[in-house]
C-alpha positions in Angstrom: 0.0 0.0 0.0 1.2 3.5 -1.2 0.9 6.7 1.4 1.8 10.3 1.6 2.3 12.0 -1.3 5.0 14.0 -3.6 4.7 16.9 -5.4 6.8 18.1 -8.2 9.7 20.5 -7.8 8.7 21.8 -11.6 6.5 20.6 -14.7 8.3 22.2 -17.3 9.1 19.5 -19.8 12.1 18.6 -20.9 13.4 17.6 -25.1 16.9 16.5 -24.6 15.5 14.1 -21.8 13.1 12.6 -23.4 15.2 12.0 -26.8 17.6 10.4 -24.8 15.4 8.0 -23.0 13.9 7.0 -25.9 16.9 6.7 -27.7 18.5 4.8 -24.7 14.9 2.8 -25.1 15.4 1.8 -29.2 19.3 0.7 -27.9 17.6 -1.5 -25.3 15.1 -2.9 -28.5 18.0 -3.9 -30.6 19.9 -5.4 -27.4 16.8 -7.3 -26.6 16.6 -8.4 -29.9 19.7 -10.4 -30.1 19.4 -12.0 -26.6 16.2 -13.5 -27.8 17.8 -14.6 -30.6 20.6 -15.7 -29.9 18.4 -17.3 -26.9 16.5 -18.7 -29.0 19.0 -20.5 -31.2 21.3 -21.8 -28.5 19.8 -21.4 -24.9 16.4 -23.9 -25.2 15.7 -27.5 -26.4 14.0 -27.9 -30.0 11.0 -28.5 -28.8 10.6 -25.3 -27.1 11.7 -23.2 -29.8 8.1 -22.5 -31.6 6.9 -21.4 -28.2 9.8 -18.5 -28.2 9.0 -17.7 -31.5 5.7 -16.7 -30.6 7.3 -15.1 -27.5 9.6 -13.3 -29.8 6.5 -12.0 -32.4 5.0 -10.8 -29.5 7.8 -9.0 -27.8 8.5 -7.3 -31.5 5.0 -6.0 -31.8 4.8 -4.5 -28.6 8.3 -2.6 -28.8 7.5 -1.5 -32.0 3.9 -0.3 -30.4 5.2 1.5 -27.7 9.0 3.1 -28.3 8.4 6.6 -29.2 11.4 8.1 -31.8 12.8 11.3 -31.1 10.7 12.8 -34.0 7.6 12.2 -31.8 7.9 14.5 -28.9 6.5 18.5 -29.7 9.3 20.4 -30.7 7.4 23.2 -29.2 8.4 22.2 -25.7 10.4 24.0 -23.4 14.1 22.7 -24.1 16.3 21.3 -21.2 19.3 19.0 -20.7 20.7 16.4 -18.0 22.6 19.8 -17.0 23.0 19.4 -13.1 21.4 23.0 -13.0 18.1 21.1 -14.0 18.4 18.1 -11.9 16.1 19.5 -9.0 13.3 20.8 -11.4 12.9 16.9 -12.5 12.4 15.4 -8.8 9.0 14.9 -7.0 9.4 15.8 -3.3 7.3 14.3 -0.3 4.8 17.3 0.5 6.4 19.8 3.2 10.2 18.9 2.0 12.4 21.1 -0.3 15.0 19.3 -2.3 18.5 20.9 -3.0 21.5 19.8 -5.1 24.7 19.2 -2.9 27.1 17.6 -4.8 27.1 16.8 -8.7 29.9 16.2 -11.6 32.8 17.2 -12.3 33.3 16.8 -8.4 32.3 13.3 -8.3 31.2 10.8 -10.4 28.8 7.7 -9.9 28.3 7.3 -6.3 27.3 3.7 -4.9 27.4 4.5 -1.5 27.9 7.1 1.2 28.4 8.2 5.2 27.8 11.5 6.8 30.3 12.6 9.4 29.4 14.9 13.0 31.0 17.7 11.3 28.0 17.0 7.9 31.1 16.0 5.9 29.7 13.2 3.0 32.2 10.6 2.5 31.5 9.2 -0.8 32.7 6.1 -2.6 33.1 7.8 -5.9 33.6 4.5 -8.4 34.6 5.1 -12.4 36.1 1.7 -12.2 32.9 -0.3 -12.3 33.3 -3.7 -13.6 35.5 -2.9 -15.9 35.8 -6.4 -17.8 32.2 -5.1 -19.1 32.5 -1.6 -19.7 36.0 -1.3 -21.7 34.8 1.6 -23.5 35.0 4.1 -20.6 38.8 4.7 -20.2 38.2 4.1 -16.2 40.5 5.7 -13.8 44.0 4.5 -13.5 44.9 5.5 -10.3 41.8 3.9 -9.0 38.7 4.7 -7.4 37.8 6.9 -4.4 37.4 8.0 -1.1 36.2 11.8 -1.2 35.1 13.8 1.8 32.6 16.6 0.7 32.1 19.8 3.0 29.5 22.1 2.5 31.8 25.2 3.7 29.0 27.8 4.5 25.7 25.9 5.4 23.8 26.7 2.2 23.4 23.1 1.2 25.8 22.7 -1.5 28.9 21.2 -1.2 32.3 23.8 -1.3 35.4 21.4 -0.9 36.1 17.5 -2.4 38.9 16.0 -0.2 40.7 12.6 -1.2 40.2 10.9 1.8 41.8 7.5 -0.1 42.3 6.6 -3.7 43.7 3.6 -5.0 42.8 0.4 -7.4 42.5 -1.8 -4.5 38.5 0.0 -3.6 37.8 -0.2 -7.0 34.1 -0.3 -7.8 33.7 0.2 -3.7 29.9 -0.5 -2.3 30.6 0.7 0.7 31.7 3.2 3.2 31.3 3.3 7.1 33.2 6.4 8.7 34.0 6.5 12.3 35.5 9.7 13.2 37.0 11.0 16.3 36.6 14.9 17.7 39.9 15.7 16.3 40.3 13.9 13.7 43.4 11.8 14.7 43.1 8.4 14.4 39.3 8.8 12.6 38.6 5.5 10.5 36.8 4.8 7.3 35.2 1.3 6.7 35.6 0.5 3.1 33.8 -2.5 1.6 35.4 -3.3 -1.9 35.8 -6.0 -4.0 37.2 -9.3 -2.5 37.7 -7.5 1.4 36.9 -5.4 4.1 39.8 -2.3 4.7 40.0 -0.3 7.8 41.5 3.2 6.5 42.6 5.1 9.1 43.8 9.5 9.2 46.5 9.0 11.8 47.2 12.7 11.9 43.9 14.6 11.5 44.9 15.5 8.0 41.6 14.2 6.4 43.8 11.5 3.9 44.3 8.3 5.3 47.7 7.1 5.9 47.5 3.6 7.2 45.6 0.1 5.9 44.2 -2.2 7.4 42.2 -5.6 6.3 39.5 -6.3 8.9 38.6 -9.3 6.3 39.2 -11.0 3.0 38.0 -14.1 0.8 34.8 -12.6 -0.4 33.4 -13.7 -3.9 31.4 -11.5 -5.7 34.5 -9.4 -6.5 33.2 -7.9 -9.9 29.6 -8.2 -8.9 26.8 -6.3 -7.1 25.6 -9.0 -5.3 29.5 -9.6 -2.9 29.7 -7.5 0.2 28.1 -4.2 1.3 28.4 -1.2 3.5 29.0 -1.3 7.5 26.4 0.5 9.9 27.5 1.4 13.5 25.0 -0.6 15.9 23.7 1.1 19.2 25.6 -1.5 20.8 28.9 -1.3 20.1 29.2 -3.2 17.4 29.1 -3.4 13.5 26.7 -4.8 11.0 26.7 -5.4 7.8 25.8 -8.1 5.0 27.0 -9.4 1.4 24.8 -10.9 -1.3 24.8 -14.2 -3.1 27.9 -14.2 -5.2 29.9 -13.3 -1.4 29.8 -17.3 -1.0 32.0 -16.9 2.2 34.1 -14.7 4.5 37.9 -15.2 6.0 39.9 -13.3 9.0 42.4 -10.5 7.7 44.8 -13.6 7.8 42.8 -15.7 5.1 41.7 -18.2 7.7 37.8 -19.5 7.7 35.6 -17.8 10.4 33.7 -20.1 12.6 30.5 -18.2 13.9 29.0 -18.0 17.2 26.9 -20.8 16.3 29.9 -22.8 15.7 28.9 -22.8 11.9 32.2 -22.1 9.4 30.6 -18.9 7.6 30.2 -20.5 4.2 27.3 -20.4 1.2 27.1 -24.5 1.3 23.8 -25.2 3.2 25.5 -26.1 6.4 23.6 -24.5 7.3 24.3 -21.1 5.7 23.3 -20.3 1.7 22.9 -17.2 -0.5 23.3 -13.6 0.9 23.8 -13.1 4.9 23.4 -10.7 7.2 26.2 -10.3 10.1 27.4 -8.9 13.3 30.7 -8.3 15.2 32.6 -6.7 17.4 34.9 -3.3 16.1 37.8 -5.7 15.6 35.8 -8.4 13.4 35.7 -11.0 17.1 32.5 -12.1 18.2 31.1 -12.7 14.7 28.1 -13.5 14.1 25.8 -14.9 11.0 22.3 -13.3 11.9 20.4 -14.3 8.8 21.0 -16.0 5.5 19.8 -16.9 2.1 18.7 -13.9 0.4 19.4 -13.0 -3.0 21.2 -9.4 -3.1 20.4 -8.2 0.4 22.4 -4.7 -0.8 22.6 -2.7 2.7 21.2 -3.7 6.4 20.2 -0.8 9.0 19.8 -1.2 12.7 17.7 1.0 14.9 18.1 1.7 18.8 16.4 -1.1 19.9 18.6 -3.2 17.9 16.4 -4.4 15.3 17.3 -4.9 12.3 16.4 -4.1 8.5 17.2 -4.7 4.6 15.9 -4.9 0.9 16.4 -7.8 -0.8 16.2 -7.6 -5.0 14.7 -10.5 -6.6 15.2 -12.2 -9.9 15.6 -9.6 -12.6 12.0 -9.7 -14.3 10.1 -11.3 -11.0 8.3 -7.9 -9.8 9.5 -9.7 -6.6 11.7 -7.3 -4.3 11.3 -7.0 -1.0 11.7 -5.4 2.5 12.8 -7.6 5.4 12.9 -7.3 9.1 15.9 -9.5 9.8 14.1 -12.0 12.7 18.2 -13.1 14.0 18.9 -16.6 13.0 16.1 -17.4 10.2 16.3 -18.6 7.0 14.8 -16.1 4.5 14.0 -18.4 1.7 15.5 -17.1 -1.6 16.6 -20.8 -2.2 15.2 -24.1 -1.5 16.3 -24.9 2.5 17.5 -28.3 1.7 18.9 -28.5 -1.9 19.3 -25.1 -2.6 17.2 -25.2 -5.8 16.0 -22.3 -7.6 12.7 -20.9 -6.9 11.2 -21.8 -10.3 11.2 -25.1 -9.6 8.3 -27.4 -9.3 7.7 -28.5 -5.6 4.6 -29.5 -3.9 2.7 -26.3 -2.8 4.1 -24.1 -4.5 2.3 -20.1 -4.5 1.1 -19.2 -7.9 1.7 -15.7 -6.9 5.3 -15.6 -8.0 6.5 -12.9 -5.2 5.6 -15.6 -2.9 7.1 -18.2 -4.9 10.2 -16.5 -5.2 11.2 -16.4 -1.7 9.5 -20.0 -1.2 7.1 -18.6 1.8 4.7 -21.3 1.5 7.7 -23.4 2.9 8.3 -24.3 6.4 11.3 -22.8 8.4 11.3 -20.0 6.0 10.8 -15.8 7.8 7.7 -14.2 6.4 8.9 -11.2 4.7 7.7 -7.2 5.8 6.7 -5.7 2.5 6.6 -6.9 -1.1 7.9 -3.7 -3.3 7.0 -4.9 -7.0 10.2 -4.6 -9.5 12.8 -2.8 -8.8 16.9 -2.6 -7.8 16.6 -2.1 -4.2 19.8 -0.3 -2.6 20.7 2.2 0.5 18.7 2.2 3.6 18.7 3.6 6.9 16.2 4.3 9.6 15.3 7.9 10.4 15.6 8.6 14.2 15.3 12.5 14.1 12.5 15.3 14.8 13.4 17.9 11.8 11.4 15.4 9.0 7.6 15.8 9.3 6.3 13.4 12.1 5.0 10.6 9.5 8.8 10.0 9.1 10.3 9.4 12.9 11.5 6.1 13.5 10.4 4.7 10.6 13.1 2.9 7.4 14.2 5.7 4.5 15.0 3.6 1.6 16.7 3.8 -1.8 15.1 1.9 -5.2 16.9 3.0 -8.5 15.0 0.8 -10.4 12.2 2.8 -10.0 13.6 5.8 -9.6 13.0 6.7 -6.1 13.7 6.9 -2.6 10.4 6.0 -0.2 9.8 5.4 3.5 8.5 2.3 4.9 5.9 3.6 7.5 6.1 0.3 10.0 3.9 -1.1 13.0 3.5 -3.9 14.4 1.8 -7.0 13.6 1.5 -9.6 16.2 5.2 -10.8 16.6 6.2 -8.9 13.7 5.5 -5.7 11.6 3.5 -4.7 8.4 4.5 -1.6 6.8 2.8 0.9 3.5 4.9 2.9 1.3 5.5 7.0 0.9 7.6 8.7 -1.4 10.3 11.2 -0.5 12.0 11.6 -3.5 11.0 10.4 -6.7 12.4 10.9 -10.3 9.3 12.1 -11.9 10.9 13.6 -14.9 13.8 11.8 -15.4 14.4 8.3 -15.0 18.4 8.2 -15.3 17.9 9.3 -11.3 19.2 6.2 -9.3 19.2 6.5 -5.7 21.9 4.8 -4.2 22.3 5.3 -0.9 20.6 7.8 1.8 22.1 8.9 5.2 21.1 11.2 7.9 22.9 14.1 8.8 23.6 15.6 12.0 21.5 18.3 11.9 18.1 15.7 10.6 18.1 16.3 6.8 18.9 13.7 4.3 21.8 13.2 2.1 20.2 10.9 -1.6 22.9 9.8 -3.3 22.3 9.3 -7.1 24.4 6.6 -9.2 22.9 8.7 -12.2 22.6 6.4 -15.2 20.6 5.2 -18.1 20.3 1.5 -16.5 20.6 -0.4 -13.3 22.8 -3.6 -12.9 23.2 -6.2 -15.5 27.0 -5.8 -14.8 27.0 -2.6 -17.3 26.8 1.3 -16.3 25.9 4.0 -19.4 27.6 6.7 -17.8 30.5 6.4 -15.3 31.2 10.4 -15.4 28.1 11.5 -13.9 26.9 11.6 -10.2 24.5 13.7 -7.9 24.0 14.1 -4.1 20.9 15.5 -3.1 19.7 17.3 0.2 16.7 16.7 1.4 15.2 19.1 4.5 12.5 21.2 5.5 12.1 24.4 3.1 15.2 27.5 4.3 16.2 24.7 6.3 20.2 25.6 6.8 22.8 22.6 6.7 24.5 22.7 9.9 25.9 20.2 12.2 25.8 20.5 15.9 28.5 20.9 17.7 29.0 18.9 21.0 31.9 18.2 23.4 32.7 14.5 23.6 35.1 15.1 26.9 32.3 15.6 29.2 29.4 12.9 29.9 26.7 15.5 29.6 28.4 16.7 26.2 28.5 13.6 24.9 25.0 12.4 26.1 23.8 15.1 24.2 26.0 13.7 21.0 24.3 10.3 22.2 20.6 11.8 21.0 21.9 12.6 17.3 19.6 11.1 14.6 23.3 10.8 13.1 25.4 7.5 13.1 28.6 8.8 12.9 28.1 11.5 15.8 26.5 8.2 18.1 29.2 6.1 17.3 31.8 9.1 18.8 29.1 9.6 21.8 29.2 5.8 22.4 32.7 5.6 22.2 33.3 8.5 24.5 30.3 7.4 27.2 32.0 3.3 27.2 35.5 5.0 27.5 34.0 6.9 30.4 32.6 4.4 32.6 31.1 4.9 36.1 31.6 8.6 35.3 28.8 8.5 32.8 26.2 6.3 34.7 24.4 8.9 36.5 23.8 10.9 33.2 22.7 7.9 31.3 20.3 6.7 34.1 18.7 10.1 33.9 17.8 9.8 30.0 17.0 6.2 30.6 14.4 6.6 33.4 13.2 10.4 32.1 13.5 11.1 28.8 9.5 10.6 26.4 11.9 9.8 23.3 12.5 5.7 24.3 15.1 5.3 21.1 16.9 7.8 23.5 16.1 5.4 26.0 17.0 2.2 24.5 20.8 3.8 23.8 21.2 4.8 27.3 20.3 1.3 28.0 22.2 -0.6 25.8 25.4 2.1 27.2 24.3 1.7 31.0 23.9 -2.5 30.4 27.8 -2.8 28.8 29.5 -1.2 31.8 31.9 -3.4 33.9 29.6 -5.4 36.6 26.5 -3.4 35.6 25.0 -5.4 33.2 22.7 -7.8 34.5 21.6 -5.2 37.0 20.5 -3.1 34.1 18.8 -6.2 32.4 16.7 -6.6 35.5 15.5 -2.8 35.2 15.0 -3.5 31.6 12.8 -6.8 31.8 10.8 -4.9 33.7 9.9 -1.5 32.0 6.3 -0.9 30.9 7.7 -0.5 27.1 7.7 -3.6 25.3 10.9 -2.6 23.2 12.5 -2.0 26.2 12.2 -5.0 27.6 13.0 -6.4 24.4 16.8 -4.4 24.4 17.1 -5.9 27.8 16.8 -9.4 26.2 19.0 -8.8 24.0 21.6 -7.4 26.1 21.0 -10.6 27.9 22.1 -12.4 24.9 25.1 -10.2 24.3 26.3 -10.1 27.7 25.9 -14.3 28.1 23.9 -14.2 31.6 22.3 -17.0 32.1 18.8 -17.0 29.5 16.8 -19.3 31.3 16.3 -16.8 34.5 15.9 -13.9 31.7 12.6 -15.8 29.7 11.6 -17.6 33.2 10.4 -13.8 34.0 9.1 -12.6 31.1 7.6 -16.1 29.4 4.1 -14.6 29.9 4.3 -11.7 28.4 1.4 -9.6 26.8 3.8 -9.0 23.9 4.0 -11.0 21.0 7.0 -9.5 20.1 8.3 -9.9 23.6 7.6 -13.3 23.9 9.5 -14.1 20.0 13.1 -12.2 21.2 12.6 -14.7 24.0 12.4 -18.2 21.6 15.0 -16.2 20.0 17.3 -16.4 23.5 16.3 -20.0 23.7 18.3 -20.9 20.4 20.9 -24.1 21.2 20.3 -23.1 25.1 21.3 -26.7 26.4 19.2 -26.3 29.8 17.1 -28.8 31.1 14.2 -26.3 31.2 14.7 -24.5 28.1 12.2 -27.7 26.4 9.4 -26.4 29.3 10.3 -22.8 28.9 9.7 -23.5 24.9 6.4 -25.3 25.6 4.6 -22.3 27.9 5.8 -20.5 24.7 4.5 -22.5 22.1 1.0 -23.2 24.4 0.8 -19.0 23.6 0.7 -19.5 19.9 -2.6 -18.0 18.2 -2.6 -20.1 14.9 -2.7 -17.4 12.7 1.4 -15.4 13.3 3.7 -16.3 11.1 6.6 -14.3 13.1 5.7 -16.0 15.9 5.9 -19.5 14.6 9.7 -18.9 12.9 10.8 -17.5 15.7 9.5 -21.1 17.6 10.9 -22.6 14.5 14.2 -20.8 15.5 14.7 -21.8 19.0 14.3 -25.1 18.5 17.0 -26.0 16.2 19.3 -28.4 17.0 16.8 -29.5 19.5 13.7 -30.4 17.8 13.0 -33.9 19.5 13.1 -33.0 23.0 10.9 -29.8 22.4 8.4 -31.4 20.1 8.2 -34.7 23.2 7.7 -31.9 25.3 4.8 -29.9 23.8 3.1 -33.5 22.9 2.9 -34.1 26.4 2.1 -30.6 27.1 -1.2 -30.5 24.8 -2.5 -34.5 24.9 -4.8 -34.9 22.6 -6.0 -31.6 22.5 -3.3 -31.1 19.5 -5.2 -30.6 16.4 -6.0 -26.7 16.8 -5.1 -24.2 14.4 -1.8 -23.6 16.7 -1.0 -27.0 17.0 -1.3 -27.7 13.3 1.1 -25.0 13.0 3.6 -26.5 15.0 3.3 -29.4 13.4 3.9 -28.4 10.0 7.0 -26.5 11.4 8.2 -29.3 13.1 11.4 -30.9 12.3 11.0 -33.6 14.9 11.4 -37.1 13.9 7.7 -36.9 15.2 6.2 -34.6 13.7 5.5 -37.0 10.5 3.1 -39.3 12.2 1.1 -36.4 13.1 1.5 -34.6 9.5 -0.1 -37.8 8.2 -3.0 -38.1 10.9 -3.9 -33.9 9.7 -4.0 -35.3 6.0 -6.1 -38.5 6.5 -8.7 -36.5 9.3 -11.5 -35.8 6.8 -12.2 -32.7 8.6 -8.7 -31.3 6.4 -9.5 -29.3 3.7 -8.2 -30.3 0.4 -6.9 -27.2 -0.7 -4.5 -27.5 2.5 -3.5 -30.9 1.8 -0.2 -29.5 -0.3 1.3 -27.8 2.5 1.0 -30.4 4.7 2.9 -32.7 1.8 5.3 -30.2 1.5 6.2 -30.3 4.7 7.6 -33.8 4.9 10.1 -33.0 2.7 12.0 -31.2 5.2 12.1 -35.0 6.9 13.8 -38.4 6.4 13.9 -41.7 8.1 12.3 -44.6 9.0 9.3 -42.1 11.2 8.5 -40.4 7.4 8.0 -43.7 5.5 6.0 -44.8 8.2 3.5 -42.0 8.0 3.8 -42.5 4.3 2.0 -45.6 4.3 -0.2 -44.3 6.4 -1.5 -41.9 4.4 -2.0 -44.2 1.5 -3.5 -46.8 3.8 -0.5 -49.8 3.6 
């Protein structure tokens, strides 16, 4: 569902533009053309071919029908050009927002991703080398691709100075950039995703260029491809995440040495049990890794908000109309592939959607997280959640999100939805008039505006760009809104609780930083914001601060578990987690809780807990299942791995023979108990089953084997 509402900056039309896009458009015909062709001739079996014929006649007739020549458009309109001068005139702006131009060529180029400093300094990754084994006939950049810092030197919203921060072929084609900067300067760090690894770059001197390298980590596939690793975001508790897609396959220490996981998984694309795109999380130093979610297709950038939830776009199959918004449920499997045998989505299997969105991400399977929003076609890219006051109010604490396939950059208006959320869509920036704007990436600035990065290009993906010299930054604020950063003092707690506030990531990651650093010093300021301030994100980073100090924590958790918020409590669970206290006390307490959401963070703690009562604890939350929430089942689903006997025994003796309610069906089918077959079998054969459900209870068995699934086999066909 579309909300809100954009208005356009100007209607004056525009000649140039259009001639170009449709000339771009009469390219694309003749491109098209020889795929099918040549797709045609060598890519399907005989018997196929008449059908592509047809497909072929068909796809003819319709280009012809609806590319419009040059010599269609009315001379008589106003004349324009893809002159940066005219790039605002061609954007639609979310009603109440003014749109300025902050950066543009000749001072950078095609920007794929971007970070905004305390000071409202834009680090760029400004890339001409873009896959260059596919676009040889751009003479690139031989001293390689940048780092640029951008300063807007008198707060008018346009940038004054380009800095090279870093420049060299080894952040070639970079997708990302994570800056961590420190008051002076001195020692200020920039995260740079590129290629094969992950470099720390560091400004030892406060000079603004970096003079010393780092790897933080190496072996990544996807080297020359979108779809290998993406940008880090600083975490409200201390530590980094961050995510690669589907041609990543795996990720080594700085040494070239395998990672082993917190789960005790080697991180690896080869269904043991990891596959596709992940989603991680470590410590500042790479330790304490962690694999919080896995087999998307390009999962291109993940946010995290104060209560330490996380969020992503996921971009489907090129043609599927099937891209998507996921909140990242820790631990799940997100279905891009097939659990077990990792085949593609397209593939016959019992139950199968005939909606292909749902297909595509096999949601119709067991063990598989239900995804937030369904966003059509598209290129998904950039996101971040907007925890400032300066937007309009529709916009505070909700996910700001970049889509170049479309052309735009939207919001994702969330609440919640049992143990979950649903979300609708508004625009904030859209390219109305001209459809070579590609958001990239979108950040928040200190003082609550937005920075839009624009790749600026003719296409999106298929490993080729149209026009590697061209690049825009756009600002986004309130109209006569003036671009300035606040300035706070990071050597005193209340000057750095203040900092701690900022809807900025950069200027919370110094606060944080200076706050941790500070210790005891800081707990009376952060106890005051935690039990007094209305804002709770405010609250949940005091929390997450006040729970990491040395001996404080499980004090803090015990406040926590108990606050009338239900996010609260739910950073206090997951401070639990991060702080390894013992779990069982932590969900003993809170296992009845009124909140769905609540009560999933808590099957979330329960994952591989080896405790005698974790099986009971699992029951009293399974008994609190309403049939009907997805979210909730998964995250059942998710604390029972490893462990699916003993809890499954312990709910059967839990429920009797009062098992076959809507809930208990559920459970069932999500089962991966060596029981759970006999009971799949007794739901099929109970004539009371409806037909039409009859496939999802066969598709379940095939996440089971053994001598238990043959049995209930027979069963079913009466041997």
């Amino acid at each position: 569902m579309v909300v809100g509402e954009c208005v356009p900056v100007d209607t004056t039309g525009n000649l140039l533009i259009l001639s170009a896009i449709f000339l771009f458009q009469r390219l694309k015909t003749v491109l098209n053309w020889l795929r099918l062709v040549t797709y045609f001739f060598y890519g399907e079996k005989p018997m196929r071919r008449f059908a592509w014929v047809v497909v072929l006649v068909a796809w003819v007739v319709s280009a012809r029908a609806t590319v419009v020549t040059a010599g269609d458009v009315d001379p008589g309109g106003d004349i324009g050009s893809r002159d940066p001068a005219e790039a605002v005139s061609q954007l639609d702006v979310h009603v109440g927002l003014e749109v300025k131009l902050f950066a543009s060529e000749p001072m950078i180029h095609s920007v794929s991703n971007i970070d905004i400093d305390h000071r409202g300094r834009v680090w760029v990754c400004d890339v001409v080398n873009y896959r260059r084994f596919n676009n040889e006939d751009h003479p690139g950049r031989k001293e390689g691709d940048r780092i640029l810092i951008l300063e807007d030197m008198d707060g008018d919203g346009k940038a004054d100075r380009s800095t090279v921060f870093y420049q060299g072929s080894d952040i070639d084609s970079a997708h990302g950039v994570c800056v961590l900067p420190t008051p002076n300067g001195q020692g200020a760090k920039a995260i740079v995703s590129a290629g094969a690894n992950v470099l720390v770059l560091t400004d030892r001197d406060g000079d603004d260029r970096a003079d010393k390298k780092e790897l933080l980590f190496t072996g990544i596939g996807g080297a020359e491809h979108d779809h290998g690793i993406h940008a880090f975001v600083f975490g409200p508790d201390g530590k980094l995440y961050f995510n690669f897609g589907n041609m990543a396959g795996q990720i080594k220490d700085k040494h070239g040495g395998p990672i082993t996981d917190g789960a005790g998984n080697v991180v690896q694309a080869n269904r043991n049990p990891y596959q596709e795109g992940m989603v991680f999380r470590c410590d500042l130093d790479g330790g304490e890794f962690e694999t919080l979610g896995w087999n998307f297709r390009n999962n291109w950038m993940v946010t995290v908000d104060s209560f330490g939830t996380l969020w992503q776009s996921d971009n489907d199959d090129d043609g599927s109309r099937g891209t998507r918004i996921n909140y990242v449920m820790e631990f799940g499997n997100y279905g891009f592939r097939d659990e077990l045998t990792g085949a593609e989505w397209k593939q016959n299997r019992t139950g199968m959607s005939n909606d292909i969105p749902t297909r595509h991400w096999h949601q119709n399977d067991p063990g598989v997280v239900p995804n937030l929003l369904q966003t059509g076609a598209g290129s998904p890219t950039g996101i971040t959640v907007y925890e400032g006051n300066l937007l309009p109010a529709t916009f505070h604490g909700q996910i700001i999100h970049c889509d170049p396939g479309p052309n735009v950059c939207r919001a994702y208006y969330t609440t919640q939805d049992g143990a979950g959320y649903q979300a609708e869509i508004a625009n904030v920036l859209h390219g109305a008039r001209d459809n070579w704007f590609r958001p990239s990436d979108v950040s928040v600035a200190p003082g609550g505006s937005l920075l839009v990065a624009d790749w600026y290009d003719p296409g999106v993906g298929g490993h080729r760009a149209g026009d590697l010299d061209s690049g825009r930054i756009f600002l986004v604020a309130p109209p006569g809104h003036p671009y300035v950063a606040p300035k706070f003092d990071f050597s005193t707690p209340g000057g750095a609780i203040e900092a701690l506030k900022s809807p900025n990531f950069a200027t919370r990651y110094m606060a944080w930083t200076a706050l941790h650093g500070m210790g005891s010093k800081a707990e009376p300021g952060l106890l005051e914001i935690f039990e007094t301030a209305d804002n709770q994100r405010h609250r949940a980073r005091a929390l997450w601060l006040l729970g990491k100090m040395d001996r404080r924590g499980e004090h803090y958790i015990r406040v926590a578990i108990k606050d009338a918020n239900p996010d609260i409590r739910i950073v206090g669970v997951r401070l639990a987690r991060q702080l390894k206290v013992d779990l069982i006390v932590v969900v003993r307490k809170l296992v009845r809780d009124p909140a769905p959401q609540v009560r999933r963070e808590l099957a979330i703690a329960l994952r591989h807990n080896r405790s005698p009562q974790a099986a009971e604890l699992w029951v009293e939350l399974a008994m609190q299942h309403d049939g009907h929430d997805r979210w909730y089942l998964e995250a059942l689903g998710i604390a029972a791995d490893r462990q699916w006997d003993a809890f499954f025994a312990a709910w059967l003796k839990k429920v009797g023979d009062d098992w076959s309610t809507a809930a208990g069906r559920d459970i069932i089918w999500r089962s991966r108990s060596k029981y759970a077959p006999e009971y799949l079998a007794k739901i099929i054969i109970n004539p009371e089953t409806p037909v039409e459900s009859h496939p999802r209870y066969l598709r379940a068995f095939d996440f089971h084997g053994g001598p238990e699934k043959d049995k209930a086999l027979r069963a079913i066909l009466g041997l």
